[in-house]
C-alpha positions in Angstrom: -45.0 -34.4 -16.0 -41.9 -32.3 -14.1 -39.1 -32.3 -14.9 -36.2 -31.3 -12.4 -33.4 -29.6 -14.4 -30.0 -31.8 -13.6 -28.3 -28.2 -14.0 -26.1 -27.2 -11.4 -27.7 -23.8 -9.9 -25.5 -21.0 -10.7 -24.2 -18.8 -7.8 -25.9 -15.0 -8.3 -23.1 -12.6 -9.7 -21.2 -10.4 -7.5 -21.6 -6.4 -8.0 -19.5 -4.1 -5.6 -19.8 -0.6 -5.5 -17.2 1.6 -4.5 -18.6 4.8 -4.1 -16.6 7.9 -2.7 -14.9 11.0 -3.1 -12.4 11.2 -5.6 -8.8 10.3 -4.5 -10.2 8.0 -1.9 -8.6 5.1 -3.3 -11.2 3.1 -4.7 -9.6 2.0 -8.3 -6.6 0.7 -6.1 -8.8 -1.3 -4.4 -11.1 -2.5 -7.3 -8.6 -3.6 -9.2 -7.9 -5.6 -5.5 -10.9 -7.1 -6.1 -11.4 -7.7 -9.6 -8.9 -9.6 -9.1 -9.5 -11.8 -6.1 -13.6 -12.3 -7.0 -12.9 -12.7 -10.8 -14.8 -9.8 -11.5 -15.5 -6.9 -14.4 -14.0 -3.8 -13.4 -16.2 -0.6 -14.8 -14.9 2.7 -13.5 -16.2 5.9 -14.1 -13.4 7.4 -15.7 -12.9 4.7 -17.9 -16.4 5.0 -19.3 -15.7 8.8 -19.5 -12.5 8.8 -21.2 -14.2 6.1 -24.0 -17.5 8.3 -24.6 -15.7 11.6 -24.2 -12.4 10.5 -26.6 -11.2 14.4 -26.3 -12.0 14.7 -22.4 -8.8 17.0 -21.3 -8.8 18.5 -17.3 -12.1 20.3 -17.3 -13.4 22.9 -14.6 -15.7 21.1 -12.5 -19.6 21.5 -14.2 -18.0 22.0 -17.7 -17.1 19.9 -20.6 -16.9 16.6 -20.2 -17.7 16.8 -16.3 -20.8 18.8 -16.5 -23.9 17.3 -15.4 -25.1 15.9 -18.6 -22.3 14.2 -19.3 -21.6 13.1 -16.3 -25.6 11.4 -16.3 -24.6 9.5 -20.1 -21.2 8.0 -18.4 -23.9 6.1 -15.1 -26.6 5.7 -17.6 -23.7 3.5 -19.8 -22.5 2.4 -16.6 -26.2 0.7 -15.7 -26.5 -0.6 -19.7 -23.1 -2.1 -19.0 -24.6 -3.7 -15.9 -27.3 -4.9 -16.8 -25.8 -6.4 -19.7 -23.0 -8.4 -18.1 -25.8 -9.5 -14.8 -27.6 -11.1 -18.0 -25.3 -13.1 -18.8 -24.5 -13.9 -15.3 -21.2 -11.5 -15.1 -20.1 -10.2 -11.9 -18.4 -6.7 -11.4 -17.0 -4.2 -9.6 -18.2 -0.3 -10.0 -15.9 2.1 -9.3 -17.1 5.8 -9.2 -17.9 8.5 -6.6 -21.4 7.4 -6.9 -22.1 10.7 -5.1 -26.0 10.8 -5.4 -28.0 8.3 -3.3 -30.3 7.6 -6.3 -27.1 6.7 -9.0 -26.4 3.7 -6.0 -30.5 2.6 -5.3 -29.9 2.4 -8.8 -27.5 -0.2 -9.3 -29.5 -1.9 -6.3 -32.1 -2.0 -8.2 -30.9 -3.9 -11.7 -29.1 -6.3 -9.0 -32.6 -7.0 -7.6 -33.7 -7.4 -11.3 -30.8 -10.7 -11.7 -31.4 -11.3 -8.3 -27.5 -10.5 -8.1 -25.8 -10.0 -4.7 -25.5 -6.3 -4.1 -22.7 -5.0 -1.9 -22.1 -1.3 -1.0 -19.1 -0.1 0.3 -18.4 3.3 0.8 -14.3 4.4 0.7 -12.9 6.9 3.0 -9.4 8.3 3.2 -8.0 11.2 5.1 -8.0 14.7 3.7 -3.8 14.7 4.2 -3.7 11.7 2.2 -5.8 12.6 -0.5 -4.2 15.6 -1.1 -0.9 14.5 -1.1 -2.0 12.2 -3.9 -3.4 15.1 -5.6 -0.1 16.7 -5.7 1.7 13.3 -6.9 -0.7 12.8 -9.6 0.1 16.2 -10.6 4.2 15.2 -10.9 3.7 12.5 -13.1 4.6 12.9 -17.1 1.9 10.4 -17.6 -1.7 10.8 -17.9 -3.8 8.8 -15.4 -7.3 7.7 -15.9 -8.6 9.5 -13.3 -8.0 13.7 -13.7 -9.7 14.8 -10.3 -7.5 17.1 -8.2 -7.8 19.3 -5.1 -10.6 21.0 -6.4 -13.0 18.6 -8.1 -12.4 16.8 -4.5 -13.8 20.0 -2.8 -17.0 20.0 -4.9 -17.9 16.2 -4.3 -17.4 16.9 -0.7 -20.2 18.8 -0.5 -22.2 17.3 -3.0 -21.7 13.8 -1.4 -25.4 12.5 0.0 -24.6 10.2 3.3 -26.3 6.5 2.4 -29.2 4.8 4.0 -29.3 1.6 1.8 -27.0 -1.3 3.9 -23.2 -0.8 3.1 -20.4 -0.7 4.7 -17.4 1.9 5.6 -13.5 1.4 4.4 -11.2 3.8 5.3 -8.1 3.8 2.9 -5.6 4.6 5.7 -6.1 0.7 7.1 -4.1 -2.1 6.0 -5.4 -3.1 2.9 -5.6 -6.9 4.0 -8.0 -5.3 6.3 -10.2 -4.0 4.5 -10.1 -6.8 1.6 -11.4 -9.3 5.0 -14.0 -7.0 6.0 -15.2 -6.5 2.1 -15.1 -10.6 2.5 -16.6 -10.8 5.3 -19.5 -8.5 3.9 -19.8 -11.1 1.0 -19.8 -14.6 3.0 -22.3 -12.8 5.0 -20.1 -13.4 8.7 -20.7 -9.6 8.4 -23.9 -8.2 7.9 -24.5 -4.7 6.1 
C-alpha cells in the first residue's frame, strides 16, 4: 500500500553567492538580501575574524590571509552550508570567491539539497572602490572587512572569469536595480 504524504512540499532553500573583488560592495548588498529573502548571511570575513580571533591588517599571503588559512575559512564556509541546506536553511555567501572551483563548489553541495543556486558576480568602479578604501581607512572603528588598495590589487589579478550561469551587478546602479534583477534571477523571468 502507498501512501501519499499530506505534507506540504517545502520550497528548495535559496543560496546566493556574491563573489567579487574586495570593496565591490557585496556585504552592502547581502545584508540587502538577507533581509528581503529571509536568509543566513555567511561572509568571509566574519568566518575569518571568528577562526583567526587575533587576525590584525596582514600583508596579503601572510598571517591570517595566507593561502592556508584563507582554504580553512571556505572549507568552514561549505561545513556551514551544508549544514544549514540540511536543515532546509537558505543563505547568502558573501566572499570574493576568486577561484572558479571555491564557487562549482558551493554549486555542488546546492545540487546535493537540490537547493536553488544563484551566482552573481559584483562589480564596482575602480574610482569608487578606492575611495572607499580611503574612507574605511578614516574611520576610528574597526570594520569586518580589512582589505585596502592593495589586497584589491592582488585579487584583481587573481580573479578567474566564471563559466557556471551567473549573473553581473555593477555596484554603481541604483540598488533597487540590481535587487530586481537579483529577483528576477530567482523567479526565473531572467535566466542565468
Amino acid at each position: 500500500m502507498n501512501f501519499i504524504s499530506s505534507k506540504p512540499r517545502r520550497k528548495p532553500p535559496l543560496v546566493i553567492v556574491l563573489a567579487g573583488l574586495p570593496g565591490t560592495g557585496k556585504s552592502t548588498l547581502a545584508r540587502k538580501l538577507a533581509r528581503k529573502y529571509r536568509l543566513e548571511h555567511i561572509s568571509t570575513d566574519s568566518v575569518r575574524k571568528r577562526i583567526f580571533r587575533d587576525v590584525r591588517r596582514n600583508t596579503f599571503g601572510r598571517g591570517s590571509y595566507n593561502t592556508k588559512q584563507r582554504m580553512v575559512v571556505y572549507d568552514t564556509i561549505y561545513y556551514v552550508l551544508y549544514t544549514l541546506l540540511k536543515n532546509g536553511v537558505g543563505c547568502v555567501l558573501d566572499g570574493t570567491f576568486y577561484q572558479e572551483r571555491l564557487r562549482s563548489k558551493v554549486g555542488r553541495i546546492c545540487a546535493r539539497f537540490d537547493a536553488m543556486f544563484i551566482l552573481v558576480i559584483v562589480d564596482c568602479p575602480d574610482h569608487i572602490i578606492q575611495k572607499r578604501f580611503k574612507e574605511r581607512e578614516k574611520r576610528t572603528r574597526r570594520t569586518l572587512s580589512d582589505a585596502d588598495s592593495q589586497i584589491y590589487e592582488k585579487f584583481k589579478k587573481l580573479f578567474e572569469p566564471t563559466a557556471l550561469p551567473h549573473i553581473e551587478v555593477n555596484m554603481a546602479s541604483e540598488h533597487n536595480e540590481i535587487l530586481e534583477r537579483i529577483n528576477n534571477a530567482i523567479t526565473g523571468k531572467d535566466t542565468l
